[in-house]
N, CA, C and O atoms as a Tinker XYZ file with bonds, in Angstrom:
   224  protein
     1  N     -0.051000    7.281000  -15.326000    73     2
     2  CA    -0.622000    6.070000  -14.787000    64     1     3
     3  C     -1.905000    6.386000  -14.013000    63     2     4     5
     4  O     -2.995000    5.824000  -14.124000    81     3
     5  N     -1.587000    7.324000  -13.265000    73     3     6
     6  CA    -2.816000    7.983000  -12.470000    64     5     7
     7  C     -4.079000    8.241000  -13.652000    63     6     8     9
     8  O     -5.242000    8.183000  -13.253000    81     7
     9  N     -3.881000    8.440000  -14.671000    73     7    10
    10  CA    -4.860000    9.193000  -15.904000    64     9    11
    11  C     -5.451000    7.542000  -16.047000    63    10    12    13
    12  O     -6.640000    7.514000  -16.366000    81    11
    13  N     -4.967000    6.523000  -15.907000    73    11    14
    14  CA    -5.741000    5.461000  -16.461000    64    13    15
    15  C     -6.607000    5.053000  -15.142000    63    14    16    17
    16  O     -7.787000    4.707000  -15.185000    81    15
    17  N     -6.000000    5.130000  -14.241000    73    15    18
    18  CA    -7.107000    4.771000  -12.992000    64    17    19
    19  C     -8.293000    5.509000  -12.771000    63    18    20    21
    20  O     -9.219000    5.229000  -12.010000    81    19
    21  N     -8.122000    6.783000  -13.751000    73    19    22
    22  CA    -9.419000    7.651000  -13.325000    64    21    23
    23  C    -10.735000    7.086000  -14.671000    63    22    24    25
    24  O    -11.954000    6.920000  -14.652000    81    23
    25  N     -9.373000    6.908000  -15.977000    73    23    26
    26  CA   -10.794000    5.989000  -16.997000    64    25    27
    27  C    -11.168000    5.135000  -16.654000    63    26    28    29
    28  O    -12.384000    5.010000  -16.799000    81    27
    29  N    -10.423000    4.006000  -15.994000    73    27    30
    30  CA   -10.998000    3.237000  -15.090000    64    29    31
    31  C    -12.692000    3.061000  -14.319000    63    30    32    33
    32  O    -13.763000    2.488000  -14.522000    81    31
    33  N    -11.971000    4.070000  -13.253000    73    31    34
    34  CA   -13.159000    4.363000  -12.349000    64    33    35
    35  C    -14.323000    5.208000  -13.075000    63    34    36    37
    36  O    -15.452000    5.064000  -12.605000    81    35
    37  N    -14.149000    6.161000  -14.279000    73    35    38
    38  CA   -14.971000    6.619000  -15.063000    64    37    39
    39  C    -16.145000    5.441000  -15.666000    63    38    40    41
    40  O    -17.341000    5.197000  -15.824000    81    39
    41  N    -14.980000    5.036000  -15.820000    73    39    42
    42  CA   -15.929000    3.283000  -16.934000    64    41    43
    43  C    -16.912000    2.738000  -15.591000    63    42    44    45
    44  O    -18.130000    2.805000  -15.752000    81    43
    45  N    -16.538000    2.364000  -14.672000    73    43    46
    46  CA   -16.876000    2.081000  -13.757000    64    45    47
    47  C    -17.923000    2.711000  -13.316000    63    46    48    49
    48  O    -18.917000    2.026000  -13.074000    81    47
    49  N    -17.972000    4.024000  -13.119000    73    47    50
    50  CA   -19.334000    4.343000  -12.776000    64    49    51
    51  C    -20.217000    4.279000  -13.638000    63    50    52    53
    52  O    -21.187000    3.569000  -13.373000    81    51
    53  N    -20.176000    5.028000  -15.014000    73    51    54
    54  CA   -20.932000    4.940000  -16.044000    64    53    55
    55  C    -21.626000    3.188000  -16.369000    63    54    56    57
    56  O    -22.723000    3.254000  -16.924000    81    55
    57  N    -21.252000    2.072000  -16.163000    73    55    58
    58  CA   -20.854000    0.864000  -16.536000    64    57    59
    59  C    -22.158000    0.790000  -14.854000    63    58    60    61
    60  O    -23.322000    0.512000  -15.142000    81    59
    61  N    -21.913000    0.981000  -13.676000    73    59    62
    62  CA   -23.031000    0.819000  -12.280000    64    61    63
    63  C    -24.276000    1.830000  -12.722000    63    62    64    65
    64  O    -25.412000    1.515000  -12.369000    81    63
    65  N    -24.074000    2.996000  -13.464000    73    63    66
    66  CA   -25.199000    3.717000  -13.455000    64    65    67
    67  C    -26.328000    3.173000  -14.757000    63    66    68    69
    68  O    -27.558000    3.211000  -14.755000    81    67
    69  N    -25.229000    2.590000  -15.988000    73    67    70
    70  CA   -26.228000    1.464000  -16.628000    64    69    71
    71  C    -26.534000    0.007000  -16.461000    63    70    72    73
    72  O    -26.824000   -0.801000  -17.343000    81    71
    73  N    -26.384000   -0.238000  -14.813000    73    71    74
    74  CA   -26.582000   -1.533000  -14.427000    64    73    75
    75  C    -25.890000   -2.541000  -14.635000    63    74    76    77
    76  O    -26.190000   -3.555000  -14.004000    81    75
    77  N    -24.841000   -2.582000  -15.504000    73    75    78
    78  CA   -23.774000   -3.707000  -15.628000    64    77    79
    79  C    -23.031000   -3.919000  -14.224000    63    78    80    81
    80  O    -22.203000   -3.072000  -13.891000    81    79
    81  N    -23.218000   -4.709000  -13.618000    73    79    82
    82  CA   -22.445000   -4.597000  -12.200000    64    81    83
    83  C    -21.515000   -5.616000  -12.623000    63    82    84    85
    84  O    -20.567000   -5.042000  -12.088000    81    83
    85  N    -21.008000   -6.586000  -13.101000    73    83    86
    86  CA   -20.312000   -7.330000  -13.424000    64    85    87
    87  C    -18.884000   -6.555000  -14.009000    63    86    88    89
    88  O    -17.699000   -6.780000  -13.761000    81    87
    89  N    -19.643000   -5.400000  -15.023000    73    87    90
    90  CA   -18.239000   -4.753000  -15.855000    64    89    91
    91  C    -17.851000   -3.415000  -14.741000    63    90    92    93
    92  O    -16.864000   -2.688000  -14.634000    81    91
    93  N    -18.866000   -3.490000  -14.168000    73    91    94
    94  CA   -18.103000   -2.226000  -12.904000    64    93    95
    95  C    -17.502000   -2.605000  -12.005000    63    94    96    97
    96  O    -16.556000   -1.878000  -11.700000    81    95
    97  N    -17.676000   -3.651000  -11.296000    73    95    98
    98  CA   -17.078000   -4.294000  -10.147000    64    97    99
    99  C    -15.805000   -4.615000  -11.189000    63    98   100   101
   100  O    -14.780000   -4.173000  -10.671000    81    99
   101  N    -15.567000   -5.154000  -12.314000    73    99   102
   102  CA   -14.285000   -4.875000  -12.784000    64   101   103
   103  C    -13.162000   -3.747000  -12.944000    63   102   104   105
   104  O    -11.992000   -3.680000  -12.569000    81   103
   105  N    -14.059000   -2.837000  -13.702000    73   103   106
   106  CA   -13.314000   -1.758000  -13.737000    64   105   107
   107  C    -13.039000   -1.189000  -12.556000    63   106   108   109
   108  O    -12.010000   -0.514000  -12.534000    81   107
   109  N    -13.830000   -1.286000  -11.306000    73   107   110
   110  CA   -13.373000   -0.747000  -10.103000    64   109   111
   111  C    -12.096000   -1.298000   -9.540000    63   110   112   113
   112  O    -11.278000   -0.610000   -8.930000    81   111
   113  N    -11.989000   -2.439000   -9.754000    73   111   114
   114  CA   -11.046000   -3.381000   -9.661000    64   113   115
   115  C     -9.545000   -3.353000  -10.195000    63   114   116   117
   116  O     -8.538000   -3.603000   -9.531000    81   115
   117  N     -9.612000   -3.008000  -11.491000    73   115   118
   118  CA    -8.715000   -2.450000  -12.036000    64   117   119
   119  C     -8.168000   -1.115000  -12.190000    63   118   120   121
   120  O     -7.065000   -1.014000  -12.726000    81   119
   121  N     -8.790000   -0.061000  -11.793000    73   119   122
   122  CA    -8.557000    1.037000  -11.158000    64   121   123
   123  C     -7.944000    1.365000   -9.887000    63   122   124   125
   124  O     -7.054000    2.209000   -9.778000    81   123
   125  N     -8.510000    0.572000   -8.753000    73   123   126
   126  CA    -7.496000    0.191000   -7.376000    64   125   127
   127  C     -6.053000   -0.108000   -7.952000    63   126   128   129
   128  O     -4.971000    0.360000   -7.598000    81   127
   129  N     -6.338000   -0.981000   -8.894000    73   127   130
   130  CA    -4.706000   -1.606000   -8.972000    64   129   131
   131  C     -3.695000   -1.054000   -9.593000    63   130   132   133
   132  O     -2.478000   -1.170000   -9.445000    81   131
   133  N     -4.584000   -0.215000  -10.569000    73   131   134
   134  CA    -3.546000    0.942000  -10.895000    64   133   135
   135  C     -3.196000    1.779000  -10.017000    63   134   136   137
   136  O     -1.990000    1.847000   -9.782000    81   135
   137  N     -4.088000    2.627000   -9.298000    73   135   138
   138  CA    -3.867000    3.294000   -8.493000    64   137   139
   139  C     -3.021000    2.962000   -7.045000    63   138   140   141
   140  O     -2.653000    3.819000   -6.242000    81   139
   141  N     -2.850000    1.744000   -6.951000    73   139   142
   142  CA    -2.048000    1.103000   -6.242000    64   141   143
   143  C     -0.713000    1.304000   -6.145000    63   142   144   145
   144  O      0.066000    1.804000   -5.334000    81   143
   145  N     -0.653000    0.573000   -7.605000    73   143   146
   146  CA     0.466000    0.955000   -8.063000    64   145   147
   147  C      1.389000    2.205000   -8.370000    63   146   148   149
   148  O      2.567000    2.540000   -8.491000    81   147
   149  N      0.174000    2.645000   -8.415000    73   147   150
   150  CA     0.992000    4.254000   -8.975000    64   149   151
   151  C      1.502000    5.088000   -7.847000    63   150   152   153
   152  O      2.400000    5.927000   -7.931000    81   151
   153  N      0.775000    4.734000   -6.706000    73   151   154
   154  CA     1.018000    4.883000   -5.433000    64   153   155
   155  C      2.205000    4.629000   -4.682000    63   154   156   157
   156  O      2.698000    5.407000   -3.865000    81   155
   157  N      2.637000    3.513000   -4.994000    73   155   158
   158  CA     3.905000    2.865000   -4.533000    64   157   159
   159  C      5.308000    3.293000   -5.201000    63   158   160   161
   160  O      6.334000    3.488000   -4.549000    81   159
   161  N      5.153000    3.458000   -7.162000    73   159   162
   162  CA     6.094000    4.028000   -7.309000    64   161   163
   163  C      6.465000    5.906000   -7.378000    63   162   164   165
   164  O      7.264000    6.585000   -8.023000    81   163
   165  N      5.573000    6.159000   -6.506000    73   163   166
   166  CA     5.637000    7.399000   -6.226000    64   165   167
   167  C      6.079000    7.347000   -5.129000    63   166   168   169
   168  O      6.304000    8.547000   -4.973000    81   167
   169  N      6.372000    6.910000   -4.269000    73   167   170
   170  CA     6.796000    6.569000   -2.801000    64   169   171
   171  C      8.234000    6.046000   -2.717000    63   170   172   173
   172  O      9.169000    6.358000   -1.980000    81   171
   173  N      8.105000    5.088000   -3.774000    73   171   174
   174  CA     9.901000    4.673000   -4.282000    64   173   175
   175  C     10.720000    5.471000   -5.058000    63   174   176   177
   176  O     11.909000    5.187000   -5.201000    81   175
   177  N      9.978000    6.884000   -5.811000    73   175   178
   178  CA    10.639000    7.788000   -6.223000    64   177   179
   179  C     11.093000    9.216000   -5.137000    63   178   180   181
   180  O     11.976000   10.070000   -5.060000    81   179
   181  N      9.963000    8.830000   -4.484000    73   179   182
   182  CA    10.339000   10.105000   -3.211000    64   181   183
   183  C     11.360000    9.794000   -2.204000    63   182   184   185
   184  O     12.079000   10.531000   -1.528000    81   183
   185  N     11.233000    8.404000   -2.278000    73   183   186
   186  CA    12.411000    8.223000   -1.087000    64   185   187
   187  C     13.326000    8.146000   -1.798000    63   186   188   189
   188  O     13.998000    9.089000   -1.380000    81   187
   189  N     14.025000    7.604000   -2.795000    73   187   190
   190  CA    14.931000    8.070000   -4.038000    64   189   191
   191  C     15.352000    9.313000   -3.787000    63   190   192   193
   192  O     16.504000    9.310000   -3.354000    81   191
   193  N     14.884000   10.355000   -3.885000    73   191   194
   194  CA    15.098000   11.693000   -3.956000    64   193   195
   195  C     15.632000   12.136000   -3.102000    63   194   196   197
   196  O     16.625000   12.842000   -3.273000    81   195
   197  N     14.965000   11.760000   -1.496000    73   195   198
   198  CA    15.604000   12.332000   -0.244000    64   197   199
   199  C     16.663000   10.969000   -0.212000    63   198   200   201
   200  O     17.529000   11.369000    0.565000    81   199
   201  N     16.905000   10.138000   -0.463000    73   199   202
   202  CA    18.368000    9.174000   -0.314000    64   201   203
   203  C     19.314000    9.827000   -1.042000    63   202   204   205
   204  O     20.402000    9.798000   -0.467000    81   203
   205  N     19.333000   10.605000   -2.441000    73   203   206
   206  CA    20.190000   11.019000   -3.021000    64   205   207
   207  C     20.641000   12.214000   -3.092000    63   206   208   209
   208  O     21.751000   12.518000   -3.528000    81   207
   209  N     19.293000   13.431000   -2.407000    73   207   210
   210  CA    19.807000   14.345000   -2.026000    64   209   211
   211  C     19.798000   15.172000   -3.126000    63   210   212   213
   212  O     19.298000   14.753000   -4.171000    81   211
   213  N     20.311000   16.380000   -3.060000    73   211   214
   214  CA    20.674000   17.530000   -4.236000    64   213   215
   215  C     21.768000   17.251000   -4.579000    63   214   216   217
   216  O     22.683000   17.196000   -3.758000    81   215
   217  N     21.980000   16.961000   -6.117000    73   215   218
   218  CA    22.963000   16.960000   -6.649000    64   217   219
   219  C     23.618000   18.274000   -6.817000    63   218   220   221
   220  O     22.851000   19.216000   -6.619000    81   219
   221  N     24.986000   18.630000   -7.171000    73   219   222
   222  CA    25.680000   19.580000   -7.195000    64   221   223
   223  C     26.296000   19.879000   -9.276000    63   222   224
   224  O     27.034000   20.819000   -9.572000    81   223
């Protein structure tokens, strides 16, 4: 998930450095939100982990 927020933000710059600000301010946009996301269920998997402990 993380791998798409970075094409994202890739598109995104490439997309501001040829002046499209319309399709960059998107893709920037949609890159946060992945990265958002990806953020959160990494956080709901870590606490997962320490709630359940080492299995035996």
């Amino acid at each position: 998930m993380l791998q798409w927020a970075l094409i994202f933000l890739i598109v995104a710059l490439v997309a501001a450095a040829l002046g499209f600000g319309g399709l960059a301010g998107t893709a920037v946009s949609i890159a946060k939100i992945i990265f958002v996301v990806a953020l959160i269920l990494f956080l709901i998997s870590a606490i997962m982990h320490l709630v359940r402990g080492r299995g035996v």
